[in-house]
DRENPA-3360 file (N, C-alpha, C; in nm, 2 decimals, always signed):
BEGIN
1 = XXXXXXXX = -3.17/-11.77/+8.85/-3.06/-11.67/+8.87/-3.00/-11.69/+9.00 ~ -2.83/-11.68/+9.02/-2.81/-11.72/+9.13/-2.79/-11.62/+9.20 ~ -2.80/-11.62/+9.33/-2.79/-11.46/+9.46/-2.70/-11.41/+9.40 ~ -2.56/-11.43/+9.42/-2.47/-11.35/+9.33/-2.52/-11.27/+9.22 ~ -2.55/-11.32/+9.13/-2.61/-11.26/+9.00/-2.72/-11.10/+9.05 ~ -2.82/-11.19/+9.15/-2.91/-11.10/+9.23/-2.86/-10.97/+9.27 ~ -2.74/-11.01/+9.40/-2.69/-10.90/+9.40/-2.63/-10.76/+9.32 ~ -2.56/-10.83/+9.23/-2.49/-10.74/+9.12/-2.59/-10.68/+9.07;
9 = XXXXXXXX = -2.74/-10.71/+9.02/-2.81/-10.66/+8.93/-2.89/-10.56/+9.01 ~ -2.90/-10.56/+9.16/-2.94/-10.48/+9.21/-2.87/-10.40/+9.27 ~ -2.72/-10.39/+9.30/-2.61/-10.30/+9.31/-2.62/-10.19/+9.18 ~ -2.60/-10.26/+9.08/-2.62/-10.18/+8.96/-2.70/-10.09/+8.93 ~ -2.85/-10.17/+9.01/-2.99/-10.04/+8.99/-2.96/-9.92/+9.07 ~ -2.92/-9.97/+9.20/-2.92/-9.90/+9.30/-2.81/-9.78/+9.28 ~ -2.72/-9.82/+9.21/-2.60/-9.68/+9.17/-2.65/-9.63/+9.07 ~ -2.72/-9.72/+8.95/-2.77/-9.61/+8.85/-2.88/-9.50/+8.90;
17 = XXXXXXXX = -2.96/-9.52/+9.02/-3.06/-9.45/+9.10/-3.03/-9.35/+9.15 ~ -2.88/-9.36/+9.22/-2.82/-9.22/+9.30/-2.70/-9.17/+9.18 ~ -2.71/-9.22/+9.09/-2.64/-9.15/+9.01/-2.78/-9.03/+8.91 ~ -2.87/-9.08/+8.95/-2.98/-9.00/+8.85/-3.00/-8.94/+8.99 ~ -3.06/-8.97/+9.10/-3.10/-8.81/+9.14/-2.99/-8.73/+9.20 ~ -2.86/-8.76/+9.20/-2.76/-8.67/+9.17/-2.76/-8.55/+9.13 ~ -2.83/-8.61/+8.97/-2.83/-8.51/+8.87/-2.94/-8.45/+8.92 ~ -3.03/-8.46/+8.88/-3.17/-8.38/+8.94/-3.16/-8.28/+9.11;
25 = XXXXXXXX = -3.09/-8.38/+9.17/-3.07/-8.25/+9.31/-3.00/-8.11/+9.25 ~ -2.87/-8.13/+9.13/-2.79/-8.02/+9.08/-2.87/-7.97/+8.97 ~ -2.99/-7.89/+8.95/-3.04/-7.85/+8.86/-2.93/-7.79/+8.74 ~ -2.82/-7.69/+8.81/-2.72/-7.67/+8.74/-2.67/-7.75/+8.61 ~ -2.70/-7.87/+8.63/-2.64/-8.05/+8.56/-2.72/-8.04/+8.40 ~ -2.83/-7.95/+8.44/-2.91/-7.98/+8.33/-2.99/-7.89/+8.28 ~ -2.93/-7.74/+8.25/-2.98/-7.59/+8.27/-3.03/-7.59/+8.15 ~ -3.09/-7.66/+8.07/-3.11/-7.67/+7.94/-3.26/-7.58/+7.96;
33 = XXXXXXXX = -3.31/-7.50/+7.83/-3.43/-7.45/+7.90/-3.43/-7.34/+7.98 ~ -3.37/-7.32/+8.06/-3.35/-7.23/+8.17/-3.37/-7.06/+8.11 ~ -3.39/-6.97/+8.18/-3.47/-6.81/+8.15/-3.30/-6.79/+8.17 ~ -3.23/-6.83/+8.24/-3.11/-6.79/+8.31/-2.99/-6.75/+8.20 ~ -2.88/-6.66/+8.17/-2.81/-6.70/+8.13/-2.64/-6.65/+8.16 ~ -2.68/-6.70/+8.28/-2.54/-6.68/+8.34/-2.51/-6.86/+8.41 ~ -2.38/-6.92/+8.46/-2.36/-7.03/+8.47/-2.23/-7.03/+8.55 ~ -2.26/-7.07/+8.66/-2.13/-7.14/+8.78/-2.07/-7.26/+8.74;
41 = XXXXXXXX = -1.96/-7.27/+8.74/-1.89/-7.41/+8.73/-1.78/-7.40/+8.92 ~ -1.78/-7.47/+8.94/-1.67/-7.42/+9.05/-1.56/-7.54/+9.04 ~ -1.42/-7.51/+9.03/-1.31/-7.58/+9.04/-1.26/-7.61/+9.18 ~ -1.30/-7.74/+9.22/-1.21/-7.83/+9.34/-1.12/-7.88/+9.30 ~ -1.04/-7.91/+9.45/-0.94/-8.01/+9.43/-1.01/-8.13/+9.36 ~ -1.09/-8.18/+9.40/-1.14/-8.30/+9.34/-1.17/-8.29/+9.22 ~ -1.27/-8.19/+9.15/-1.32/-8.19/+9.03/-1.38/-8.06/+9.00 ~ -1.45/-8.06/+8.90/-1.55/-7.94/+8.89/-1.68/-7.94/+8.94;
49 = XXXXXXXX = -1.74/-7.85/+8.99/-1.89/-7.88/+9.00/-1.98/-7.78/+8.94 ~ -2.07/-7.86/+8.84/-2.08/-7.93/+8.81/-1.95/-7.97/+8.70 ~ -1.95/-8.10/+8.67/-1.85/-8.14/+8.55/-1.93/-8.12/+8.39 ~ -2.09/-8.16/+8.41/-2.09/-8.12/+8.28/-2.26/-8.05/+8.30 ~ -2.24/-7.96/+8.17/-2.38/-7.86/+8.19/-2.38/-7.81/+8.06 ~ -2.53/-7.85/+8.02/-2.60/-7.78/+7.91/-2.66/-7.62/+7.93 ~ -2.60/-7.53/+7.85/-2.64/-7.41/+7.85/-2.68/-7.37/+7.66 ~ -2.82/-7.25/+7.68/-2.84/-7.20/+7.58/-2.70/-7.15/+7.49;
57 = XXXXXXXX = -2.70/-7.09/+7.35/-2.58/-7.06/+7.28/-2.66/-6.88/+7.33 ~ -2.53/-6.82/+7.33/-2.55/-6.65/+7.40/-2.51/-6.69/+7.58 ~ -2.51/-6.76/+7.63/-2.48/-6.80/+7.76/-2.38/-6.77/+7.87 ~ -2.36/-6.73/+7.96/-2.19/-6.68/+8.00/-2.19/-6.75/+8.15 ~ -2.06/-6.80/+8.09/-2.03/-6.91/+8.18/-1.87/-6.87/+8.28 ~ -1.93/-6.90/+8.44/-1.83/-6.88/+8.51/-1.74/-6.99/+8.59 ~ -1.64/-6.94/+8.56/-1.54/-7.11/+8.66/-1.51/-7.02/+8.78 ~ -1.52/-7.07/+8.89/-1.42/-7.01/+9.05/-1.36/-7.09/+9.06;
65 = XXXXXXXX = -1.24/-7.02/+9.11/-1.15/-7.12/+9.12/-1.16/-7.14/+9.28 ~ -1.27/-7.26/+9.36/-1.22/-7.32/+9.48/-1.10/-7.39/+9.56 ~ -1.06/-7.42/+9.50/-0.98/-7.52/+9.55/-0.85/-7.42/+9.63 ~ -0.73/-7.51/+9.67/-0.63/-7.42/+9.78/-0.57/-7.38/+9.72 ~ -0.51/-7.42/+9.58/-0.35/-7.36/+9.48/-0.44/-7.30/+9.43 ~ -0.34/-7.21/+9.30/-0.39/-7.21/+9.18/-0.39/-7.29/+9.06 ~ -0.45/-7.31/+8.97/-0.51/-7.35/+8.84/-0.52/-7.31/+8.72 ~ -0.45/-7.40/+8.66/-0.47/-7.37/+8.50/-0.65/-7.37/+8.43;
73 = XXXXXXXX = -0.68/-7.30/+8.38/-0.81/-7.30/+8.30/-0.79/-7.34/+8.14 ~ -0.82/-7.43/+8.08/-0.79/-7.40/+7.95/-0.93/-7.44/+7.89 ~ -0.96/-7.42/+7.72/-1.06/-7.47/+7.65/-0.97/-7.47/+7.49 ~ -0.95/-7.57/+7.42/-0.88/-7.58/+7.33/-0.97/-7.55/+7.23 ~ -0.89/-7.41/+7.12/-0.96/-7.38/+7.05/-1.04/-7.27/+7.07 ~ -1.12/-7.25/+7.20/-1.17/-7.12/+7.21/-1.10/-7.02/+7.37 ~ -1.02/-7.03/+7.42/-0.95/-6.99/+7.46/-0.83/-7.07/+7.56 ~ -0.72/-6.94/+7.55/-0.62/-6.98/+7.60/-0.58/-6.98/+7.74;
81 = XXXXXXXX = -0.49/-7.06/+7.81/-0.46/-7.09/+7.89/-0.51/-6.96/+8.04 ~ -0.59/-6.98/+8.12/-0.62/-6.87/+8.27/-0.59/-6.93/+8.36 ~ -0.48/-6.86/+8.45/-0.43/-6.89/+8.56/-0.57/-6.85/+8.64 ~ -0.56/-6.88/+8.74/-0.66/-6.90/+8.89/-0.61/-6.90/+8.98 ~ -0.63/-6.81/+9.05/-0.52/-6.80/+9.20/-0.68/-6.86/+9.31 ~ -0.67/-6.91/+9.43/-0.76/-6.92/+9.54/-0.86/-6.83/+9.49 ~ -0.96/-6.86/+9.46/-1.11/-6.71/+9.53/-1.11/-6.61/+9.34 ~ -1.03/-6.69/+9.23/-1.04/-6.59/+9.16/-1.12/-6.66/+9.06;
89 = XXXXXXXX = -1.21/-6.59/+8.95/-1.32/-6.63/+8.86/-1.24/-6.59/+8.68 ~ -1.32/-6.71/+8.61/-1.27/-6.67/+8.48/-1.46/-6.67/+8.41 ~ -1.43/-6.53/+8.36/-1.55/-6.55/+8.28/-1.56/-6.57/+8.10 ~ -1.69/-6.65/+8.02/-1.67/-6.66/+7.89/-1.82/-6.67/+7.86 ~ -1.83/-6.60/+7.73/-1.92/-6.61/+7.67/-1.91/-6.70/+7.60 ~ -2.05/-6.79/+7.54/-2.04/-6.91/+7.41/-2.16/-6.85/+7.34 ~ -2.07/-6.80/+7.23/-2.20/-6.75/+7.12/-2.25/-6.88/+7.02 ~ -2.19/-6.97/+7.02/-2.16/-7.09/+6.89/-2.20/-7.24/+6.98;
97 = XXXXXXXX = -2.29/-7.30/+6.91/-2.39/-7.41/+6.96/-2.24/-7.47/+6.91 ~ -2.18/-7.58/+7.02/-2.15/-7.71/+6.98/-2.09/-7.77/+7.17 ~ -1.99/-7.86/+7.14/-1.94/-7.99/+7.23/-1.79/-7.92/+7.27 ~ -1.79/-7.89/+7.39/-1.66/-7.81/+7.44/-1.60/-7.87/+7.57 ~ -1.46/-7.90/+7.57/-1.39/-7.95/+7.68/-1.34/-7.88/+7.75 ~ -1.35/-7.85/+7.87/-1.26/-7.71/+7.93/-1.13/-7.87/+8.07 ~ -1.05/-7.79/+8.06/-0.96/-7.86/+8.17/-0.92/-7.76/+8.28 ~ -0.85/-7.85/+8.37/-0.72/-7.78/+8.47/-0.64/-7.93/+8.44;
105 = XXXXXXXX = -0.54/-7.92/+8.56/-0.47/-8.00/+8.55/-0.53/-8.11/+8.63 ~ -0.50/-8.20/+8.56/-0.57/-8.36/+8.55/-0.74/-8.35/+8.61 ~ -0.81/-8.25/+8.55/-0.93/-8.24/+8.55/-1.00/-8.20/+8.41 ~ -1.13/-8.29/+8.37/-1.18/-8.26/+8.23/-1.36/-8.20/+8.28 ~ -1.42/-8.16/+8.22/-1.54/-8.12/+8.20/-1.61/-8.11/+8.05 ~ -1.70/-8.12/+8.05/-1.82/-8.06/+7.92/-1.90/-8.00/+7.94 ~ -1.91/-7.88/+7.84/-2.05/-7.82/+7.82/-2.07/-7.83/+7.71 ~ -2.21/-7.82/+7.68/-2.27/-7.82/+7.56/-2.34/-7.70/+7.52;
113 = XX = -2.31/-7.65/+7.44/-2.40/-7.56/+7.39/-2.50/-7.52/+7.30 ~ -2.65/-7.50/+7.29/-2.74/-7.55/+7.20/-2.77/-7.42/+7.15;
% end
């Protein structure tokens, strides 16, 4: 195998590595199981945090809106469009196990619901 090759294959480990304890530092990432059933999402400029999160079905889930503007909230299909001013929260219950995309603008997320 040539160094090059070497390198790449250990660049690769090495990000798949901090990409896993990523997840594990954000317990949030993986609330599956959990006694809990309440749920923080927070909206940045950058992204959501977390972007995606398994929660039990009966679960209620909150977005804040961090970031400086406001923000569109949407989930297609189970509700409609929530503005977000700075510092403001949208809350929702998921009674119904399945695969849900929530956005803002040019931002996507998942949760799952089991």
């Amino acid at each position: 195998m040539a160094a090059n090759e070497k390198v790449f294959w250990y660049s690769l480990l090495a990000c798949f590595l901090v990409i896993l304890l990523m997840g594990f530092a954000n317990p949030a990432m993986f609330a599956q199981g959990s006694n809990e059933t309440a749920y923080l999402i927070k909206i940045r400029t950058f992204g959501f945090v977390p972007s995606f999160m398994v929660v039990n079905s009966g679960s209620t889930v909150t977005w804040t809106n961090q970031a400086g503007s406001a923000q569109i909230l949407s989930m297609e299909g189970v509700f409609g469009q929530q503005i977000l001013g700075p510092g403001m929260n949208w809350t929702y219950k998921f009674n119904r196990p399945g695969v849900y995309e929530y956005r803002t603008q040019g931002q996507v997320g998942i949760l799952v619901v089991d």
